[in-house]
C-alpha positions in Angstrom: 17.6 57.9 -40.9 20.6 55.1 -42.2 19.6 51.6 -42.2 22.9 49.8 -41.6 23.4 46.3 -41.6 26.2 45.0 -39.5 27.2 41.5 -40.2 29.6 39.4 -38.0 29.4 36.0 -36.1 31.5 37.5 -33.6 29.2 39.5 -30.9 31.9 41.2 -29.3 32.8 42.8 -33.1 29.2 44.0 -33.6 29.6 45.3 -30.3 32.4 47.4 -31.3 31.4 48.0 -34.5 27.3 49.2 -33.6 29.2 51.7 -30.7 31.7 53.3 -33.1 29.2 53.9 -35.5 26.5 55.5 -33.0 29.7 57.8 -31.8 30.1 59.7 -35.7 26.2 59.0 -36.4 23.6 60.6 -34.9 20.6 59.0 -36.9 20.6 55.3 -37.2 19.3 52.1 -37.3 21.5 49.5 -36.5 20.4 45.7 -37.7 22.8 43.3 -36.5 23.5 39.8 -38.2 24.5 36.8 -36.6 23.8 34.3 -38.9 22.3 33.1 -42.6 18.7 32.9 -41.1 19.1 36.6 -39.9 21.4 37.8 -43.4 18.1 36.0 -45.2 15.4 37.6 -43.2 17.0 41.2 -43.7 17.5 40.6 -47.1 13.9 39.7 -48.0 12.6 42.7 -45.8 15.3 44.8 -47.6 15.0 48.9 -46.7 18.9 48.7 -45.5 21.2 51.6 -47.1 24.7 50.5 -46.1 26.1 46.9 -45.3 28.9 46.4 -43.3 30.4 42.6 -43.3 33.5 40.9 -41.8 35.0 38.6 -44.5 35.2 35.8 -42.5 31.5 34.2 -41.6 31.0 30.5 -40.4 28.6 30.4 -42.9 30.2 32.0 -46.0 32.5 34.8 -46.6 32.1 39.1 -47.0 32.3 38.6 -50.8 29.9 36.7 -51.0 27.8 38.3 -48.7 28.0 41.4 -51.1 27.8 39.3 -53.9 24.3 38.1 -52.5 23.2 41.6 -51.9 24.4 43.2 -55.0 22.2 40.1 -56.9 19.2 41.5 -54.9 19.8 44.9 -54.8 21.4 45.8 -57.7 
């Protein structure tokens, strides 16, 4: 199973993005990320495989987002 973190402030573009992703993908888990207390939490629990960001975030930007993962993840 693929452990995909979708990150987005927008529900509506997690929507889309969680239901494209379930029609190509047979076996997943889905984590959706709202906010920085949520991106924190998932990071800290880690076990993800794939992260999917938009680049604009209320509370910071994609790049950084990666930027924060690749730092923990490398």
């Amino acid at each position: 199973m693929v452990h995909i973190l979708v990150i987005d402030d927008n529900p509506t573009e997690r929507l889309l993005v969680k239901r494209e992703l379930e029609r190509q993908f047979s076996q997943l888990q889905i984590t959706e990320i709202s906010d920085d207390k949520l991106f924190r939490k998932a990071l800290n629990r880690g076990g993800f495989h794939l992260v999917i960001t938009d680049y604009q975030l209320r509370w910071t930007n994609g790049l950084d987002v990666l930027r924060t993962i690749k730092a923990s993840y490398p």
